[in-house]
N, CA, C and O of each residue as an XYZ file, in Angstrom:
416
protein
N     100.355     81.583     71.437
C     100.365     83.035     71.466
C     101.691     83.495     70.837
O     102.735     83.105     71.360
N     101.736     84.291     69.758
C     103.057     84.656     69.235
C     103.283     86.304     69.796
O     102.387     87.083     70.121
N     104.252     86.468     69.796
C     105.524     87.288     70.121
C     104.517     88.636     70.050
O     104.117     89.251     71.038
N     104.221     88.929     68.727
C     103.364     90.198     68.367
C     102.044     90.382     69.163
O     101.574     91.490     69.421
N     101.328     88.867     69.633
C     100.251     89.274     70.462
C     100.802     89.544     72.210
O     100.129     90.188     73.015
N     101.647     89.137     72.416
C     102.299     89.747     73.739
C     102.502     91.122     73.779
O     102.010     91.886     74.609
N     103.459     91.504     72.587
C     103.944     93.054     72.294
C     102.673     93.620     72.366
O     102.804     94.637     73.049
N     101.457     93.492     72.006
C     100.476     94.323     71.780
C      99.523     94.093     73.325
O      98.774     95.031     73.600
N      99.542     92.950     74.258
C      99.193     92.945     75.119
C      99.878     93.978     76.046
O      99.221     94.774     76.718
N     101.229     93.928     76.050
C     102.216     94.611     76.901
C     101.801     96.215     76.687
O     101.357     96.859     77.638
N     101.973     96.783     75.423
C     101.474     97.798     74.699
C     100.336     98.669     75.536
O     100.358     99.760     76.106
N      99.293     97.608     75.320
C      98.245     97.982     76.399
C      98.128     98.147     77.643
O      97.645     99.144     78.180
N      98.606     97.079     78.243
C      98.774     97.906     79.514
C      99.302     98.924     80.222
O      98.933     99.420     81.286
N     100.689     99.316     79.138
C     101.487    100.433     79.259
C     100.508    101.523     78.723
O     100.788    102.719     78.637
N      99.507    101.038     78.430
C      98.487    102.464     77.871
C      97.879    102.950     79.287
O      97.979    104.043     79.845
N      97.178    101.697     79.700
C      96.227    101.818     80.630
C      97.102    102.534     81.521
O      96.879    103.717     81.781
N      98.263    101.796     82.103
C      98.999    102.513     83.028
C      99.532    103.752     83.461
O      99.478    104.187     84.612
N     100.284    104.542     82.034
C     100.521    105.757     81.985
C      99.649    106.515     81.389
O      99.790    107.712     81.639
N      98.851    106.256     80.731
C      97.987    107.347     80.150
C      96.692    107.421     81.312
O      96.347    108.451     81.892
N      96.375    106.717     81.402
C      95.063    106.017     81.624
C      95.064    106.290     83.833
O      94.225    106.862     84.530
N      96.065    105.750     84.144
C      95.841    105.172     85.523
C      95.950    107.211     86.545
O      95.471    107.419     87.660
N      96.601    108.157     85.783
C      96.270    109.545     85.937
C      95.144    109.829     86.936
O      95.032    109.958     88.155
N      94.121    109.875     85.515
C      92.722    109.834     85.808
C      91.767    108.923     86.956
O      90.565    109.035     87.199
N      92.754    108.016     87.534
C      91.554    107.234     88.494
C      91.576    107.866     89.446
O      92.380    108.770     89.675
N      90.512    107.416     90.302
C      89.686    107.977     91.574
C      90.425    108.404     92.403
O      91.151    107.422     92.548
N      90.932    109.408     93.312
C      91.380    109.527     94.546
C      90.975    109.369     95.960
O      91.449    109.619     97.069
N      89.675    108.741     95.354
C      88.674    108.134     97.005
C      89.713    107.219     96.942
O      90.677    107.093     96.188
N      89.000    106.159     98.609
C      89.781    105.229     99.099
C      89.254    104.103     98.385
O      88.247    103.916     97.702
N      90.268    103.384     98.759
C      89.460    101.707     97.722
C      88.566    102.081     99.045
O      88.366    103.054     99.772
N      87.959    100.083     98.854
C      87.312     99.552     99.826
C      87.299     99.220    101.108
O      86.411     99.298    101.957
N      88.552     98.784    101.149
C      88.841     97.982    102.967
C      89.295     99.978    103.290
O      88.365    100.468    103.930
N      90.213    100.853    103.043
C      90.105    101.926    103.253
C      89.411    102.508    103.491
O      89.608    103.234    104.465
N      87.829    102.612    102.607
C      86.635    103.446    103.235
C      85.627    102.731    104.492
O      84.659    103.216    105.079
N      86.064    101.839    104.583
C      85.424    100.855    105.742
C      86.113    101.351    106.731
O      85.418    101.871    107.604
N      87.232    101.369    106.895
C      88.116    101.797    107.726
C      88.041    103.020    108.283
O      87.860    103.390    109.443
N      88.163    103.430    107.545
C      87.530    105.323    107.744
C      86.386    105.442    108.137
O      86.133    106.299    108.983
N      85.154    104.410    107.500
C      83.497    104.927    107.704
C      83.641    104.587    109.350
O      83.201    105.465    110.092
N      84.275    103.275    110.044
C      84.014    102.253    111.204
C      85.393    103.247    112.579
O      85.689    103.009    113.750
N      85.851    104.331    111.571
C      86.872    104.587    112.800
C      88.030    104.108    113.133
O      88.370    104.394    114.281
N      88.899    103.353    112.410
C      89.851    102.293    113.192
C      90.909    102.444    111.909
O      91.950    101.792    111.987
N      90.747    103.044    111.060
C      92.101    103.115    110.050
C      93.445    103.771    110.665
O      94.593    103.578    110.265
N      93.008    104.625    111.771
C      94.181    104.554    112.547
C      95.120    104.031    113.312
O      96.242    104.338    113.713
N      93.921    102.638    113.467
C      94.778    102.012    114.288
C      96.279    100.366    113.534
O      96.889     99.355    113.885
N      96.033    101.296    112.390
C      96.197    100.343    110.651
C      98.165    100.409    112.001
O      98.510    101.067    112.982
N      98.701     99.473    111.273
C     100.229     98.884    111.399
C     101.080    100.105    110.889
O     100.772    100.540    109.779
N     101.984    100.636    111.481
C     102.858    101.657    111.056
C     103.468    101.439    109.650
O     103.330    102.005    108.565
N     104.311    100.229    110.172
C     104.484     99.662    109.028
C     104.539     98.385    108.238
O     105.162     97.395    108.622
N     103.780     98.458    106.989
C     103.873     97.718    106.090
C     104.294     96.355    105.981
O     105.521     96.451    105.970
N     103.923     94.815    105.872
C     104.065     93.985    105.996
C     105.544     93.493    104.696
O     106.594     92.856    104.772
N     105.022     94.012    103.950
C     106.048     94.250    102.866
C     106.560     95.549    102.259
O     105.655     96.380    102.178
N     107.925     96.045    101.735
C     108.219     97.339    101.847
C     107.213     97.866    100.343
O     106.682     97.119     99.522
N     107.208     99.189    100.370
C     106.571     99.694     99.188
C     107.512    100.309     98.202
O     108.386    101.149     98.416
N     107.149     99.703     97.020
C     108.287     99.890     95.936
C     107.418    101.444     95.598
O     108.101    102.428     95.314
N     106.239    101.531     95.643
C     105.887    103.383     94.724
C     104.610    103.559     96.000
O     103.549    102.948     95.874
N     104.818    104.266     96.943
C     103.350    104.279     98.094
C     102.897    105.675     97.539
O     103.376    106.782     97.295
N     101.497    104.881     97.466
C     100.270    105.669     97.251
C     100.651    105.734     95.570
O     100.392    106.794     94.999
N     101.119    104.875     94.958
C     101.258    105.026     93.339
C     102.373    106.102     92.845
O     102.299    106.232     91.623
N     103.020    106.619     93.220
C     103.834    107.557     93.375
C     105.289    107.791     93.157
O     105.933    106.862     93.645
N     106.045    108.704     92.595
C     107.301    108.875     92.541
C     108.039    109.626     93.602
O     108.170    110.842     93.467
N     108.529    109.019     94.637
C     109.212    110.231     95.970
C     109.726    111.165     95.124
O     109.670    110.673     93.997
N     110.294    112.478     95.070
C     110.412    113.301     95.038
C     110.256    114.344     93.438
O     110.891    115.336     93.080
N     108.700    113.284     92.515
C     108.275    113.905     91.189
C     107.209    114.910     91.893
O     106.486    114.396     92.747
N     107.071    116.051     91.666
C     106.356    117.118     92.389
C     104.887    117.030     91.355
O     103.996    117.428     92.105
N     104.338    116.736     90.173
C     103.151    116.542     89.415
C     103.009    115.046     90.001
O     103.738    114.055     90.048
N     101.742    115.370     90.413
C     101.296    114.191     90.763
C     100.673    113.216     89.517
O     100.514    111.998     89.607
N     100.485    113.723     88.803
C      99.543    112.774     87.450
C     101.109    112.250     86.969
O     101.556    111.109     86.855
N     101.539    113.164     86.812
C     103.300    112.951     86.301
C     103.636    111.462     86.952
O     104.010    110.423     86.409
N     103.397    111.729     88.112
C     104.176    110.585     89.165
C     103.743    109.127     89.082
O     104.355    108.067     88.946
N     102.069    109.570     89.255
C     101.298    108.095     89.090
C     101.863    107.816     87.790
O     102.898    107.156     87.889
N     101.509    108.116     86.524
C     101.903    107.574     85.360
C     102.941    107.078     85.465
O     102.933    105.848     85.470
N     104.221    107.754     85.591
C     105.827    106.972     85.515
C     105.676    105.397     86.943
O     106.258    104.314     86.883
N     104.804    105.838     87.932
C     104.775    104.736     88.613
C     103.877    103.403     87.989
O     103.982    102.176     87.990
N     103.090    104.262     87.549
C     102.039    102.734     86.738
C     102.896    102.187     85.504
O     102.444    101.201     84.920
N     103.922    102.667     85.124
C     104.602    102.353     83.836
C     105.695    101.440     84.106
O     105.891    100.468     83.377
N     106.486    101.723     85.211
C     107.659    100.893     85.938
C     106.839     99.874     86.451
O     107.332     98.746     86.431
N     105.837     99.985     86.852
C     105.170     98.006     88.022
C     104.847     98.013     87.156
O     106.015     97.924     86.778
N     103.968     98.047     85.690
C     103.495     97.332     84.797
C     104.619     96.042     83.745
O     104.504     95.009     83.085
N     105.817     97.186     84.282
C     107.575     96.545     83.723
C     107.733     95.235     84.367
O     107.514     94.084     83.987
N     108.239     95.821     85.606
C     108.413     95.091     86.283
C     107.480     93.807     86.376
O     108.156     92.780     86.440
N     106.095     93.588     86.402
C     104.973     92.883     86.773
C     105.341     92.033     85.496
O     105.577     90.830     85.604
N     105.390     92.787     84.100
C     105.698     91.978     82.671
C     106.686     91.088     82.839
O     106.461     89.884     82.964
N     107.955     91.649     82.856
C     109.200     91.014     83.362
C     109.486     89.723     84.080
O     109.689     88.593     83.635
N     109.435     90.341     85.712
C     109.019     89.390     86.572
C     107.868     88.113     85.743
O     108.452     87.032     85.658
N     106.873     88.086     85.340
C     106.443     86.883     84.784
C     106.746     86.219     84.085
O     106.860     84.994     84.102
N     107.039     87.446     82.870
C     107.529     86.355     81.852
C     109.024     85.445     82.118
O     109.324     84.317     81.728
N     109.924     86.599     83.075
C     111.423     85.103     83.757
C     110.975     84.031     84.141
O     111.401     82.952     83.728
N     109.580     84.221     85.416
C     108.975     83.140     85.872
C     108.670     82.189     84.578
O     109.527     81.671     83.862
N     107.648     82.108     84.479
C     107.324     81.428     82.970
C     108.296     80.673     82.242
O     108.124     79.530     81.819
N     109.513     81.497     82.094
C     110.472     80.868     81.385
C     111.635     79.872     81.791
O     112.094     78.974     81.085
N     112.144     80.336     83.517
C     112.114     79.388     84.265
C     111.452     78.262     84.319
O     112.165     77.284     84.096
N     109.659     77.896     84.668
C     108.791     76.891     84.691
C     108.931     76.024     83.488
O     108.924     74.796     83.396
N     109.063     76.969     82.575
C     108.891     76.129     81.192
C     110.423     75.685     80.959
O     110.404     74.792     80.112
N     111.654     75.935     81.345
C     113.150     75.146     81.240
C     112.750     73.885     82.150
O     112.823     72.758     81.660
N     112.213     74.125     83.830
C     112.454     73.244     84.299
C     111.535     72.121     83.917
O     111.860     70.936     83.997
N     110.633     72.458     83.592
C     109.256     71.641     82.916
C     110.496     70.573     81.817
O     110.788     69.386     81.672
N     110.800     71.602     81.390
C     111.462     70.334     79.795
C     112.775     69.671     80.458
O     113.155     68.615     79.952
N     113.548     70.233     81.617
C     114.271     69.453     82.108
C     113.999     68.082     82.893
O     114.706     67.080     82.789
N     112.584     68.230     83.887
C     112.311     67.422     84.267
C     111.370     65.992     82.926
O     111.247     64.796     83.186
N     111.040     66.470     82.033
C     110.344     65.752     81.137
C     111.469     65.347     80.287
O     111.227     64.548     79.382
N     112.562     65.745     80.435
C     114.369     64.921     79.438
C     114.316     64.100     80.627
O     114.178     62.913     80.330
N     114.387     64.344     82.019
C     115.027     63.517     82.910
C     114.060     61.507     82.910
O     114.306     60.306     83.026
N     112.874     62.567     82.673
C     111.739     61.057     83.079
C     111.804     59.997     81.770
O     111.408     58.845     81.942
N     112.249     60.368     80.630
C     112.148     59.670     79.364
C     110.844     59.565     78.393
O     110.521     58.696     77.582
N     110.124     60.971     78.845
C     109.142     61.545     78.118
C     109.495     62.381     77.138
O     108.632     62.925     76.450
């Protein structure tokens, strides 16, 4: 995979994300409308097992909400890019370190 098909992968999702992620549904997902249909979403954990970097997709204190989702779908799509590709690049140093070490 070269450089330009990443850029254009990345590209895209930054489409989907800020242009695109606006427009989705404001129903509940799934385990949410179950929750709601069965009665018991109240009785959901105060808080969060892990903290929330954007809750409910969102920018604390951007007052447009389409505004907000977008800049939020644009930063985790960063971040999500980022974060992998270090991973990746990490795996793939230690990969060739451990394959110098073995005499492969």
């Amino acid at each position: 995979m070269t450089r330009k098909d990443i850029l254009i992968g990345l590209g895209l999702a930054l489409f989907v994300a800020i242009v695109l992620s606006p427009f989705a549904s404001s129903s509940p997902d799934g385990l949410e409308r179950v929750a709601e249909d069965h009665q018991f979403l109240d009785k959901a954990t105060e808080k969060p097992l892990t903290p929330e970097v954007f809750p409910d997709y969102t920018i604390p204190g951007v007052e447009n909400e389409s505004f907000s989702t977008a800049i939020a779908g644009g930063i985790g799509t960063l971040i999500l890019y980022f974060g992998g590709f270090g991973l990746a690049k990490l795996l793939a140093s230690r990969r060739g370190h451990v394959s110098s070490q073995s005499g492969a």
